[in-house]
Backbone bond lengths (Angstrom), bond angles and torsions (degrees), N, CA, C in turn:
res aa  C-N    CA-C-N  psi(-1)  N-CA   C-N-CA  omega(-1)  CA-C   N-CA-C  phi
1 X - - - 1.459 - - 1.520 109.49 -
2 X 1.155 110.75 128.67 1.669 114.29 170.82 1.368 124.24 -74.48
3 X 1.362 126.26 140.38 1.416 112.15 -177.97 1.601 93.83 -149.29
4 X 1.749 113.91 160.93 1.494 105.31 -150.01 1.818 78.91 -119.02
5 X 1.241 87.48 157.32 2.147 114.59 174.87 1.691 88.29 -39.00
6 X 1.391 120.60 -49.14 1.560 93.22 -160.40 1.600 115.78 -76.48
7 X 1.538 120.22 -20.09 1.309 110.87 -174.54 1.750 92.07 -87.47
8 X 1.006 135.57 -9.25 1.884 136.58 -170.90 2.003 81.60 -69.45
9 X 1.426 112.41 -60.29 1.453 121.23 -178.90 1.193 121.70 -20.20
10 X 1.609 94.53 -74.39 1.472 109.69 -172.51 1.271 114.58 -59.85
11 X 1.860 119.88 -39.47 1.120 108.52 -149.25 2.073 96.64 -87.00
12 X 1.435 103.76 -14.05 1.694 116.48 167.66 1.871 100.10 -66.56
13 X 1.129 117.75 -58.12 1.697 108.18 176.75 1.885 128.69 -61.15
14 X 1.270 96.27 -14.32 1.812 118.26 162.34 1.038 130.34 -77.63
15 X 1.623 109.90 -35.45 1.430 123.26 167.96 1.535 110.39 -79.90
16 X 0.993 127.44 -46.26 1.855 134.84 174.04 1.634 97.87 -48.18
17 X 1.390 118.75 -41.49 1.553 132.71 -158.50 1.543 86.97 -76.09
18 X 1.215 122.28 -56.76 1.592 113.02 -164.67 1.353 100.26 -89.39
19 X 1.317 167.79 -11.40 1.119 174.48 -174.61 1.120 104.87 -96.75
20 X 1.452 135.98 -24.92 1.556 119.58 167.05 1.546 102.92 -86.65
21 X 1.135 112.20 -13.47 1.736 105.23 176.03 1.429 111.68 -111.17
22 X 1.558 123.73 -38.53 1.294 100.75 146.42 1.441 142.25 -52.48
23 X 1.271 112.30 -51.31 1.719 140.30 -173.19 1.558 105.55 55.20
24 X 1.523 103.80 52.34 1.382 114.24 166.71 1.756 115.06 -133.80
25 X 1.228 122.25 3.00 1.184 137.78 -171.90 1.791 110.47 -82.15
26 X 1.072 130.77 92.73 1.508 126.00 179.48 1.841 94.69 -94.38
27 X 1.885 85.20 139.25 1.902 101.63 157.91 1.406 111.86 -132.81
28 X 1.296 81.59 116.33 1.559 116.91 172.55 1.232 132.64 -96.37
29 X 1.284 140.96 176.14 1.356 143.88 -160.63 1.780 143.68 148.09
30 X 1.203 140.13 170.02 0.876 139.53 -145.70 1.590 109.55 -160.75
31 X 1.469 121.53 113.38 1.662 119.49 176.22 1.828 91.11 -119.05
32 X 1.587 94.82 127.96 1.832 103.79 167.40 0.949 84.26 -161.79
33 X 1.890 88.82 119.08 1.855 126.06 161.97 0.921 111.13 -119.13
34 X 1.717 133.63 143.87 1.370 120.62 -168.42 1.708 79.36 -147.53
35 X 1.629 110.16 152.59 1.364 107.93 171.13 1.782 98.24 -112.19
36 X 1.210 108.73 173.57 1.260 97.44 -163.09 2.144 112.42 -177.43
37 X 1.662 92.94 157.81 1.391 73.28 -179.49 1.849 91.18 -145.08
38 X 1.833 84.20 130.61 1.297 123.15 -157.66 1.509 128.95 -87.87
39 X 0.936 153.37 114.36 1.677 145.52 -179.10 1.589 100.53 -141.33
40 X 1.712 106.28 91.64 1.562 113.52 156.51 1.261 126.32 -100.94
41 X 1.581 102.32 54.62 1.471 117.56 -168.00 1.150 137.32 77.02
42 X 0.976 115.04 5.18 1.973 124.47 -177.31 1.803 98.54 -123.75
43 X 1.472 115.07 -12.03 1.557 97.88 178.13 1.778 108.35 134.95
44 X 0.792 102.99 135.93 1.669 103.33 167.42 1.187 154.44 -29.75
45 X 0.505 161.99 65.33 1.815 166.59 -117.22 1.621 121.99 -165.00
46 X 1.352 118.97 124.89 1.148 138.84 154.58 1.250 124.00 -36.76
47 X 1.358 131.30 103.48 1.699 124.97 142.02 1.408 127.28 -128.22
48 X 1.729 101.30 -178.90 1.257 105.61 179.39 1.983 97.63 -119.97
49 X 1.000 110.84 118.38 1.769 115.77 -167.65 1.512 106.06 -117.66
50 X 1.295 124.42 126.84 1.363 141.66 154.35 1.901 99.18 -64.20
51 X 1.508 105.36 138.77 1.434 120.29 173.82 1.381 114.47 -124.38
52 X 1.351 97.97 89.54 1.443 107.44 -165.69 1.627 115.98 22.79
53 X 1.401 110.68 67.05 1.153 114.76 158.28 1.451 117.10 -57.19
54 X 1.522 106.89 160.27 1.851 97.98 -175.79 1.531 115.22 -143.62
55 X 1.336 118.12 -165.04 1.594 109.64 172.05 1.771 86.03 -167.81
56 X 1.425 116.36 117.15 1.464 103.83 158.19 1.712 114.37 -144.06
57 X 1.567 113.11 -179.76 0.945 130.22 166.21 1.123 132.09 -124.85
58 X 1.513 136.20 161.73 1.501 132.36 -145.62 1.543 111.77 171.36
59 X 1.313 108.13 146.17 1.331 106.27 -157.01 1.534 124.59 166.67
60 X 1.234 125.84 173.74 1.512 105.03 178.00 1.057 97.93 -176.35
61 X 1.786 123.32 -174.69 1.725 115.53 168.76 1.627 96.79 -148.85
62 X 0.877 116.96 150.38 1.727 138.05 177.56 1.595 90.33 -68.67
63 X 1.588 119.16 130.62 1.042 129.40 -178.10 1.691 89.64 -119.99
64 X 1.298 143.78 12.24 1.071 136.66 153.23 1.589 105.42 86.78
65 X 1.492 137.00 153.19 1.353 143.06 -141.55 1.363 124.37 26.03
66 X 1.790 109.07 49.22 1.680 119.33 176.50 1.391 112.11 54.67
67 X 1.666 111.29 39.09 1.031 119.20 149.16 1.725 129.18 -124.06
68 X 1.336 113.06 130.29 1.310 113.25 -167.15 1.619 115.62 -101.45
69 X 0.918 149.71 160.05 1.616 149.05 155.75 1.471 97.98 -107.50
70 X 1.596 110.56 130.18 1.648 101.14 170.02 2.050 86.73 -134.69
71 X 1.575 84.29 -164.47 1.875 101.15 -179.75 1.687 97.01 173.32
72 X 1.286 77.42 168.04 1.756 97.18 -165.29 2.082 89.75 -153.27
73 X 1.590 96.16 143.00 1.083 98.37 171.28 1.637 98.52 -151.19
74 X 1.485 148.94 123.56 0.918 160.29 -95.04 1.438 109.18 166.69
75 X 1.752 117.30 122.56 1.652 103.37 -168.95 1.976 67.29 -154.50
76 X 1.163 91.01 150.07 1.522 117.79 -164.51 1.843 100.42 -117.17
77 X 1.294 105.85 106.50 1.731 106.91 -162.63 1.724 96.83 -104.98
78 X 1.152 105.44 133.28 1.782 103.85 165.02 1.622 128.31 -104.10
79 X 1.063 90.62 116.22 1.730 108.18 -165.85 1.491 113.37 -77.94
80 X 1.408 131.42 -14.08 0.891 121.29 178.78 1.758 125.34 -95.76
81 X 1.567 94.45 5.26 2.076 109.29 155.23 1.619 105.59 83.75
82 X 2.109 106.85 7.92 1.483 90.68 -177.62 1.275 117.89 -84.99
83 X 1.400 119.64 -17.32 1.805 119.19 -175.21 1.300 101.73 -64.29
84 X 1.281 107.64 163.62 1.620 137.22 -165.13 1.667 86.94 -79.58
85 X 1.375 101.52 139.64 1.867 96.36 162.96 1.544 132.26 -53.30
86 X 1.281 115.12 137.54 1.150 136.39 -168.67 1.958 109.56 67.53
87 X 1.643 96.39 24.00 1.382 81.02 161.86 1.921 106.09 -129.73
88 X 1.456 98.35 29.32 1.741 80.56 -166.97 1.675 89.49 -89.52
89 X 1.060 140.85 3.89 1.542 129.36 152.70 1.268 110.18 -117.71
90 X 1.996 99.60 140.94 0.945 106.66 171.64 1.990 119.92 -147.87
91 X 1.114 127.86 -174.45 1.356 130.02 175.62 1.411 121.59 -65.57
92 X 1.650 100.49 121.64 1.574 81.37 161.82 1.383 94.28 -146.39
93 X 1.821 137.59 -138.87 1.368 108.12 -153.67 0.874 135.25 -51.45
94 X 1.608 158.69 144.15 1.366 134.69 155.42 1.617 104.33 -151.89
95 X 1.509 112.62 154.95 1.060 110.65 -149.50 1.570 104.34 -172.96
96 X 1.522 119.02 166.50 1.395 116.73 168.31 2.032 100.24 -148.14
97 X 1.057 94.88 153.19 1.499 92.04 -176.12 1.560 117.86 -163.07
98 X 1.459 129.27 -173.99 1.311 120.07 172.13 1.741 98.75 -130.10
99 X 1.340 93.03 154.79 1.758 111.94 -179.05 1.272 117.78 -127.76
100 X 1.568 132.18 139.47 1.425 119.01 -160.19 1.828 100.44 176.99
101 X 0.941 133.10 163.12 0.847 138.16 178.07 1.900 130.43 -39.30
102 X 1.524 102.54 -24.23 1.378 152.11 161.08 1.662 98.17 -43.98
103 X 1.557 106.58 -51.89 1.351 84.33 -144.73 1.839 96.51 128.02
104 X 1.287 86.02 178.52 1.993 103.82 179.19 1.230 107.22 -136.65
105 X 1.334 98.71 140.73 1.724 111.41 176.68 1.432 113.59 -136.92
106 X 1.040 144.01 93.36 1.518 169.77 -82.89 1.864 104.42 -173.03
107 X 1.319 105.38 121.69 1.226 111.54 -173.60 1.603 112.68 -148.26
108 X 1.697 98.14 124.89 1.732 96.40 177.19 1.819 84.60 143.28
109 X 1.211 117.86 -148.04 1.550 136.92 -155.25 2.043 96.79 -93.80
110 X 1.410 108.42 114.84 1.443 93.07 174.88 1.047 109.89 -170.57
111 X 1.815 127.96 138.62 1.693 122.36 178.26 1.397 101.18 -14.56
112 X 1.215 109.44 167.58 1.614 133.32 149.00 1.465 100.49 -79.00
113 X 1.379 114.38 160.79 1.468 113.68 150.01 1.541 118.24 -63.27
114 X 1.318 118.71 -43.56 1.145 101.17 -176.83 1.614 127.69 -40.47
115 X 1.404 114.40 -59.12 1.128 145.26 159.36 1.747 107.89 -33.48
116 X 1.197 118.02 -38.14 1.423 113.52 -178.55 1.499 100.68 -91.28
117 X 1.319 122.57 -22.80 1.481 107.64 -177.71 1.547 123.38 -85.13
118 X 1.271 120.66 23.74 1.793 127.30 153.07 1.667 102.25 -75.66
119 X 1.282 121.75 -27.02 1.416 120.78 172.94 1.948 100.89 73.52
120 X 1.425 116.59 -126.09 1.148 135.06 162.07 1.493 122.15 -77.28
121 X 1.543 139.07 -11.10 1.545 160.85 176.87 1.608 100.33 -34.60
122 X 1.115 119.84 -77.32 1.144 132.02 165.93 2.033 118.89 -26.42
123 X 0.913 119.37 72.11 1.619 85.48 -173.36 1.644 104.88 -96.68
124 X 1.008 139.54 29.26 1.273 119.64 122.88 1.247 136.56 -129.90
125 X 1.144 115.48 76.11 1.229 143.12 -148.34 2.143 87.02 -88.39
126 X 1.083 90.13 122.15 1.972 96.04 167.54 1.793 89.22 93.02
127 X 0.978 117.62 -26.97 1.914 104.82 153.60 1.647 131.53 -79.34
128 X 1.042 103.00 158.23 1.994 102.48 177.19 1.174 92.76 -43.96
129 X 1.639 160.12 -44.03 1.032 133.74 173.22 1.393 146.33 -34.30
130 X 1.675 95.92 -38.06 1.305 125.85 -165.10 1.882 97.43 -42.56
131 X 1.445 104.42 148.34 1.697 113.32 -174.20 1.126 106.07 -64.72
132 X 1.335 130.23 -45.44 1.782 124.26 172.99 1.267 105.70 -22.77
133 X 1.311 137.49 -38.88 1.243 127.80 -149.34 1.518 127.04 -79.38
134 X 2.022 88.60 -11.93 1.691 106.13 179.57 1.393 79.40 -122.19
135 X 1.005 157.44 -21.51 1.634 129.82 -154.47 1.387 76.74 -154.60
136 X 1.856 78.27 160.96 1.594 120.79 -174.16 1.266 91.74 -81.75
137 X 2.005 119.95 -163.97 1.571 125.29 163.93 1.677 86.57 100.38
138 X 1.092 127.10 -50.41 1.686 103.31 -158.88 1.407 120.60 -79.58
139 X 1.354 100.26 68.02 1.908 120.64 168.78 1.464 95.68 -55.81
140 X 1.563 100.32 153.20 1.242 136.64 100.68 0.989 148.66 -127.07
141 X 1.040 136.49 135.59 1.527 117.17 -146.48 1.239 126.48 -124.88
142 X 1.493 144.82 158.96 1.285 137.97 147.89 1.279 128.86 -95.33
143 X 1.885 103.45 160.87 1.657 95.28 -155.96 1.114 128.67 69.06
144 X 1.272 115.30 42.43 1.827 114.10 -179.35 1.679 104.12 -116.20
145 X 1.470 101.22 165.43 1.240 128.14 169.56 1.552 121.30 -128.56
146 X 1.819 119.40 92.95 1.471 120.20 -178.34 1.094 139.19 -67.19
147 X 1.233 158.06 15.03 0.850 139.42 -121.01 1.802 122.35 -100.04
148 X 1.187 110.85 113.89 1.650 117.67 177.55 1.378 121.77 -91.35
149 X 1.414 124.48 140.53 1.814 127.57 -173.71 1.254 91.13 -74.10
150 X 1.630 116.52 -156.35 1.113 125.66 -172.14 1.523 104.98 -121.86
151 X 0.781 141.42 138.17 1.710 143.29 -170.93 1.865 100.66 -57.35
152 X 1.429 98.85 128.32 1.579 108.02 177.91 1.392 101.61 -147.80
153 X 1.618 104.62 105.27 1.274 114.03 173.63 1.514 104.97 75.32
154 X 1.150 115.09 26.77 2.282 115.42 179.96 1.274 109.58 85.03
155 X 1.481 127.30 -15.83 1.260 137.95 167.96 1.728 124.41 -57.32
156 X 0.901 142.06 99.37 1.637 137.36 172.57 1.557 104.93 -112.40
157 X 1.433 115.93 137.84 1.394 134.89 179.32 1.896 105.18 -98.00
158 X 1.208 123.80 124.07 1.325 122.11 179.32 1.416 108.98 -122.53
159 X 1.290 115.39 143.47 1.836 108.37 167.44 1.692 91.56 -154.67
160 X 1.481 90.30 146.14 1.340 110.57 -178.58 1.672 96.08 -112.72
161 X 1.295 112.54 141.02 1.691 107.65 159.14 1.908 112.07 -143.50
162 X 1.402 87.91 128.66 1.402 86.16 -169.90 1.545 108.55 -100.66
163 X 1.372 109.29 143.85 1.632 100.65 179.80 1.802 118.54 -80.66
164 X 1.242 108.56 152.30 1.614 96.33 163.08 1.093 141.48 -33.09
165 X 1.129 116.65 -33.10 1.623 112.29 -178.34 1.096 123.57 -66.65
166 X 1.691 104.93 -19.40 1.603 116.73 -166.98 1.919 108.77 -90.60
167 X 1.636 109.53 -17.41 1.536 130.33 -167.96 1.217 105.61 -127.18
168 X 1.457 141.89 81.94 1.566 139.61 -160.45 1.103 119.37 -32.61
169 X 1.487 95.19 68.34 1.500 98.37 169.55 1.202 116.83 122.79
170 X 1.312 121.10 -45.11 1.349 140.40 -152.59 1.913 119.11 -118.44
171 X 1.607 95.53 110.03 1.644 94.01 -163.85 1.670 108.60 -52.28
172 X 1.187 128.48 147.25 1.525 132.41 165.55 1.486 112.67 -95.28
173 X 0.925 116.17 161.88 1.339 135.81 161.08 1.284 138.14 -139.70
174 X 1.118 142.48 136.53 1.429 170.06 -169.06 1.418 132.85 -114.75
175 X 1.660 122.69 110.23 1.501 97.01 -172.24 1.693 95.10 -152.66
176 X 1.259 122.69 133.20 1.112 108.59 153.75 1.860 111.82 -152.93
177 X 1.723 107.85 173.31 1.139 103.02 -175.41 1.442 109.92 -110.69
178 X 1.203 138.77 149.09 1.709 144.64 -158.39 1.361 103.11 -140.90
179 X 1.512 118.08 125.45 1.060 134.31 168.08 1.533 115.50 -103.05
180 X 1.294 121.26 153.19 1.699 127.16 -173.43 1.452 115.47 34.66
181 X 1.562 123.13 -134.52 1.619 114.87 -143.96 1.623 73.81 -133.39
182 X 1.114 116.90 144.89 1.651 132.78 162.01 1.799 98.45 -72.73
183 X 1.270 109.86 -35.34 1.626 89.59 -173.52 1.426 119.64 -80.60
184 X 1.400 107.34 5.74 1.439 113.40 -162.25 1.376 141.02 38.99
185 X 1.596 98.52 46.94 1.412 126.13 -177.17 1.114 137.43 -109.89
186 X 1.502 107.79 -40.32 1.872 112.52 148.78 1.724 105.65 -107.38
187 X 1.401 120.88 35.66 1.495 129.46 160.35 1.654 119.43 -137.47
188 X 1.100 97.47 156.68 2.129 101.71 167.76 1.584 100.33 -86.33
189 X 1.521 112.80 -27.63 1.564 110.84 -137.62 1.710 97.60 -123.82
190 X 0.816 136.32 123.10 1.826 116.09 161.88 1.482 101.51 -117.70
191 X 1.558 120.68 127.41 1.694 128.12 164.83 1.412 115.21 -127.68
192 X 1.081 97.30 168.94 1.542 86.14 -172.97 2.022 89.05 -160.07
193 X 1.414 111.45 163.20 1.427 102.05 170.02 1.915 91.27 -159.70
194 X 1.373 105.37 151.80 1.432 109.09 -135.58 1.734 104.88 -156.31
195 X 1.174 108.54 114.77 2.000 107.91 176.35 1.173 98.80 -140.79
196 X 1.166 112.47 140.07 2.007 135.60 176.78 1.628 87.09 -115.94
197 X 1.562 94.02 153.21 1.742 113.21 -172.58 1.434 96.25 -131.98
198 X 1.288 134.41 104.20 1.296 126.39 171.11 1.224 110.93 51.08
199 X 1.571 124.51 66.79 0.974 131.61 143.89 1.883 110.75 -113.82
200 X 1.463 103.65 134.58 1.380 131.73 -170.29 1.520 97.83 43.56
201 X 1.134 108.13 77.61 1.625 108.34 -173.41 1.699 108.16 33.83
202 X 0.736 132.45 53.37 2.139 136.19 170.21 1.534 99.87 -114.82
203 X 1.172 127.43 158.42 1.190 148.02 137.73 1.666 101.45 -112.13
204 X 1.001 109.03 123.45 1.842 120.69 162.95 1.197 142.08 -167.44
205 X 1.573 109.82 173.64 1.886 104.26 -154.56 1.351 82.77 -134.32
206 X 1.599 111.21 168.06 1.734 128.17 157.53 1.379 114.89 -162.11
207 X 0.758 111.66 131.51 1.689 117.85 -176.67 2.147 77.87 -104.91
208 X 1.239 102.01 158.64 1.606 124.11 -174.02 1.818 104.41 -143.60
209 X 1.160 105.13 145.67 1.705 98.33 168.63 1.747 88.13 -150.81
210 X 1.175 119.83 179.49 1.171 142.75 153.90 1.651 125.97 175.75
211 X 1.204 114.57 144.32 1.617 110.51 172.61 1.429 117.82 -179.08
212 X 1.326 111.32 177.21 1.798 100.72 -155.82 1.805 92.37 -97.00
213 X 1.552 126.01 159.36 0.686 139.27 -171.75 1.960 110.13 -149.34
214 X 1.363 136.64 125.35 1.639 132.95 -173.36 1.368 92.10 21.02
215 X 1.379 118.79 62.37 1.831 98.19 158.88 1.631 114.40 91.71
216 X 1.428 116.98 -33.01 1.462 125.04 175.32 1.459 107.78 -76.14
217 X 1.374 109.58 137.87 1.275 118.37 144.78 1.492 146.85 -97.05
218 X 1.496 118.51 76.72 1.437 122.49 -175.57 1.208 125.37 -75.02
219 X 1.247 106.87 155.28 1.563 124.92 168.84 1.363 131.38 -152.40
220 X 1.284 119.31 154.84 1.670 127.58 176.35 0.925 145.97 -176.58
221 X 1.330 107.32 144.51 2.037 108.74 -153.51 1.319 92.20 -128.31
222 X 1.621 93.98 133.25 1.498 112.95 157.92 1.462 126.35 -78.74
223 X 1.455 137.66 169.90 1.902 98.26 160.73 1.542 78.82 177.09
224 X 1.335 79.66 161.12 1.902 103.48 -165.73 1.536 101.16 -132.51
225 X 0.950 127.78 163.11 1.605 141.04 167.74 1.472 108.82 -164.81
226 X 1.387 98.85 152.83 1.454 129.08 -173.72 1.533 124.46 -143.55
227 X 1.201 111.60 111.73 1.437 109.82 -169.09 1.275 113.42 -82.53
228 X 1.411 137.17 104.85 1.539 120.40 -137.50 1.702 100.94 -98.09
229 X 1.332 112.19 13.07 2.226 121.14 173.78 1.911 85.36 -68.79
230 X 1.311 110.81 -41.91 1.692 93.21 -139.08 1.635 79.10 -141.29
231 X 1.203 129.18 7.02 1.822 109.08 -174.83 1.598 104.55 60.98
232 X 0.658 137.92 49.61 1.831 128.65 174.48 1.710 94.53 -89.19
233 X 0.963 132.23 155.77 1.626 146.86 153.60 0.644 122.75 -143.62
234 X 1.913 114.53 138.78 1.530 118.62 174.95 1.917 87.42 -133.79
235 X 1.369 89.94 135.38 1.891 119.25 166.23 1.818 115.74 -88.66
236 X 0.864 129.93 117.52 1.913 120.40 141.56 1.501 110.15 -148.74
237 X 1.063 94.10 -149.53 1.434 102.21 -145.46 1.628 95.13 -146.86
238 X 1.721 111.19 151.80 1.495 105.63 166.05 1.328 105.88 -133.55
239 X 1.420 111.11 172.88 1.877 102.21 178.54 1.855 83.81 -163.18
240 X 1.444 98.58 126.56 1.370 113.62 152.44 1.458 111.84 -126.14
241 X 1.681 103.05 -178.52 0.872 131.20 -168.90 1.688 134.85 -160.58
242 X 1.369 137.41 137.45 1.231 107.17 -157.70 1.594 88.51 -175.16
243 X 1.566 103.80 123.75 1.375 130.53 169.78 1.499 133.59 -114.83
244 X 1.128 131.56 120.04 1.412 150.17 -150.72 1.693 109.78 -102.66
245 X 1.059 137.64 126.41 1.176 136.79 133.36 1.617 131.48 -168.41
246 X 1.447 93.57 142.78 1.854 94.87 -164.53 1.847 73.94 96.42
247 X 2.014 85.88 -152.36 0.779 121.18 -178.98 2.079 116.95 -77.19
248 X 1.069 114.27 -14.88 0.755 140.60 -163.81 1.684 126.38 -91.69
249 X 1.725 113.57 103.53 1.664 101.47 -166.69 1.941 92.45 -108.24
250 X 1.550 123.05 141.79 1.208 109.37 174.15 1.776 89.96 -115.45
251 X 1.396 118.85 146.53 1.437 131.50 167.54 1.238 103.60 -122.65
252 X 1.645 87.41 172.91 1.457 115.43 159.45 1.466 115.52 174.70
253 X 1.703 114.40 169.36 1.136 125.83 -135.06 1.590 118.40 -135.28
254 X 1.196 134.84 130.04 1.561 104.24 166.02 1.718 96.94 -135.99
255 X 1.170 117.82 151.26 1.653 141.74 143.07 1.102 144.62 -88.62
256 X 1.149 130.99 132.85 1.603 147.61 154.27 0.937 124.34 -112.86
257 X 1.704 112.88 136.95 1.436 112.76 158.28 1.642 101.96 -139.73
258 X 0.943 129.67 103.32 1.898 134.26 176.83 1.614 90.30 -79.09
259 X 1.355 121.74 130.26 1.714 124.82 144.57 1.202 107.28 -96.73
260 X 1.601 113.82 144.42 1.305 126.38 -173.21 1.804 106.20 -63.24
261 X 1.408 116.95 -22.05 1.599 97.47 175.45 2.067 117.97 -81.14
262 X 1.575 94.07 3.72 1.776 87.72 164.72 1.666 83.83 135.38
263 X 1.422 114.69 -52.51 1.981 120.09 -163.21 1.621 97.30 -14.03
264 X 1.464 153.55 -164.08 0.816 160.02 0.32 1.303 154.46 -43.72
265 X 1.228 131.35 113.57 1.242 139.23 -146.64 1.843 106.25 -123.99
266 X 1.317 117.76 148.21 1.587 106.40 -175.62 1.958 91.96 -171.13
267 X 1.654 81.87 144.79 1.627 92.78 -178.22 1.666 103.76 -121.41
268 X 1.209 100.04 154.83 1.638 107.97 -173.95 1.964 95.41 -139.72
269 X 1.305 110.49 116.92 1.714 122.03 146.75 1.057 113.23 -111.01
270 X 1.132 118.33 147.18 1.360 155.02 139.07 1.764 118.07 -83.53
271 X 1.487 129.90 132.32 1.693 126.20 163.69 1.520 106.42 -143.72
272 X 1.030 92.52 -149.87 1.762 110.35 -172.27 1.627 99.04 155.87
273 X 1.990 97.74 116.63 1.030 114.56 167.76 1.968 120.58 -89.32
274 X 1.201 104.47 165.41 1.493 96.37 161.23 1.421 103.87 -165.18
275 X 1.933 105.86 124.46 0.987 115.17 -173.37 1.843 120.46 -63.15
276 X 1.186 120.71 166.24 0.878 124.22 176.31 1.371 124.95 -126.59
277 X 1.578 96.48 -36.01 1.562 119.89 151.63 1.206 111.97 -160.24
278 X 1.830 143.29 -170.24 0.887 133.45 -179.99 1.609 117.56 -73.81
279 X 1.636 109.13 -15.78 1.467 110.07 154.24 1.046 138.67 -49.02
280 X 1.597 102.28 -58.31 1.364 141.21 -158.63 1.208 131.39 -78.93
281 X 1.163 148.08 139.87 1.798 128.26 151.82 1.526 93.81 -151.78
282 X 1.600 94.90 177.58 1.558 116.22 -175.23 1.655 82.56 -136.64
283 X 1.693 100.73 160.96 1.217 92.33 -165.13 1.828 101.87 -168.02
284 X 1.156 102.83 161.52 1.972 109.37 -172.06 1.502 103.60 -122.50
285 X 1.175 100.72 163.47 1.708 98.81 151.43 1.633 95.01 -173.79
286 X 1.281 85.82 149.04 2.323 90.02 152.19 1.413 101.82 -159.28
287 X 1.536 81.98 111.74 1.334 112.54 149.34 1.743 140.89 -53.28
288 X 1.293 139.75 120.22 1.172 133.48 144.16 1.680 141.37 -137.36
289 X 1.088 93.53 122.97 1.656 97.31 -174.28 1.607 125.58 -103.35
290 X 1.730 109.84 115.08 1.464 95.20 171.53 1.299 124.11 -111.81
291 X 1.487 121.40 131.97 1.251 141.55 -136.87 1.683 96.89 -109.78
292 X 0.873 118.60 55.86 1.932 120.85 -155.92 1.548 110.86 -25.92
293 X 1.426 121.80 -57.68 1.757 95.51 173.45 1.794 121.34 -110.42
294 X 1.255 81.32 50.43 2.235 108.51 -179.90 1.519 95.98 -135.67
295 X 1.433 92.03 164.21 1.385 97.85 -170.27 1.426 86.59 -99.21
296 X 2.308 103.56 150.33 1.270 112.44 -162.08 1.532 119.97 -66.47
297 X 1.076 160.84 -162.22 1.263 171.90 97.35 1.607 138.49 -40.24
298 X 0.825 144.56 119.54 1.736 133.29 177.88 1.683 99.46 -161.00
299 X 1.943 88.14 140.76 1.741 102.66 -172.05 1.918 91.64 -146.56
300 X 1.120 99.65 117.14 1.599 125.12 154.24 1.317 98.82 -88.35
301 X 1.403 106.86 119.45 1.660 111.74 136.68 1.203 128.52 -160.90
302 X 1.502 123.14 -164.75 1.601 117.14 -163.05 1.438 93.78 -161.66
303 X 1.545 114.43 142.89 1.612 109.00 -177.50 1.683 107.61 -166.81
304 X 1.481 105.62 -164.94 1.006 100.89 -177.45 1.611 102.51 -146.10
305 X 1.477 120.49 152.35 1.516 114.47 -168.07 1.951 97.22 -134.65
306 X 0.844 126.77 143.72 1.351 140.90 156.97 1.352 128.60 -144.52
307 X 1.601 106.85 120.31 0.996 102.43 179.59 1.610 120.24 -136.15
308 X 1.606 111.43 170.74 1.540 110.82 -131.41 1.748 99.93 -153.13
């Protein structure tokens, strides 16, 4: 959904308005520009690209007997001036819900679970790398209903349900189960395993793993899709990896996607971050993807991310 600088304004001068009288309102956010040189099959070319840069708000208030009301509202701004006017902001989660011993139940525009259960797996997730780029699953959606259990024993239960209006016609669903912390901070291990039912015409599954190993950080997702017009399926697999020291994190990445009529297609990055502060970093990557009967892919770039 498009939304223009003046309602981003107001709805930033509403939140300041209730946050000095609540003083529970946090704004948060994220700027990553990378300049870069590009070939998505038509040829080479230079840019300067915003990566889903963002701006949001979030927040809630104790309604008293261990029940909370929170919300999140989230608009994804592009800094690098190429969208058409009145489209360089736009929607991304937002939501209002209640929290409580129950669990959370969250309603309005928001990932799927599926989509949330790669956790951190992905590491460049919001670059040409990002897994969308071979596989389906990366909803967000409108018209949803979230609802998450409460963690028992590292265990959390998630289901997404999307209404018809948002799937022509046809309710979707979302569900998966998550073990330990995606940040791998009160865990060794993060898994997760994950199926959408007719969402955006998909049928799909993912099993997720990740965890630290001598200093490495691995991960890996299995994942299936099904195009449920005609049954078509394509299977792969991802595997990262990512080592830290100093200031200094080096990654990397691989993709699959096999379609059952033979296609195979697979992406490979390589990066290297370097902090600048715990905000901050500067950062590399090169990308390449070969698309076996498409022409291949390749992205150099270099940037900078802060976030706030």
């Amino acid at each position: 959904m498009k939304f223009s600088y003046s309602n981003l304004a107001a709805a930033l001068l509403l939140t300041l308005s209730v946050s000095a009288f609540a003083g529970d309102v946090d704004i948060y956010g994220k700027a990553n520009v990378t300049v870069q040189s590009s070939d998505d099959g038509t040829g080479t070319y230079s840019e300067v690209k915003s990566n889903a840069s963002r701006i949001g708000f979030k927040g809630g208030q104790d309604l008293g007997n261990g029940l909370e009301v929170i919300f999140k509202a989230e608009f994804q701004v592009d800094l690098d001036g190429d969208s058409d006017k009145g489209d360089s902001i736009t929607d991304r989660n937002q939501y209002i819900g209640l929290k409580g011993n129950f669990g959370e139940v969250l309603l309005g525009i928001n990932d799927t679970v599926l989509k949330q259960s790669q956790g951190k797996v992905d590491l460049f997730s919001d670059l040409n790398a990002d897994i969308k780029q071979l596989w389906k699953g990366e909803n967000r959606m409108s018209d949803t209903v979230t609802y998450k259990s409460p963690k028992v024993n590292g265990f959390q239960l998630g289901v997404t349900y999307i209404a018809e209006d948002e799937v022509d016609g046809q309710n979707g669903t979302s569900m998966a189960l998550f073990y330990g912390d995606k940040a791998l901070k009160k865990s060794k291990i993060y898994a997760a395993i994950a199926v959408d039912s007719e969402v955006k015409g998909y049928d799909a599954a993912r099993l997720t793993v990740q965890g630290k190993l001598a200093g490495f950080t691995l991960g890996a997702i299995v994942h299936r899709q099904e195009k449920v017009s005609d049954g078509s399926d394509v299977e792969g697999f991802l595997f990262s990896a990512k080592y830290g020291f100093d200031k200094i994190t080096v990654k990397g990445q691989v993709q699959t996607a096999n379609y059952d009529g033979g296609d195979h297609r697979s992406g490979m990055t390589v990066g290297v971050d370097y902090a600048l502060a715990k905000s901050t970093k500067l950062f590399a990557f090169y990308t390449s993807f070969d698309l076996d009967n498409e022409a291949d892919q390749d992205y150099l770039a270099t940037g900078i991310e802060y976030k706030f």
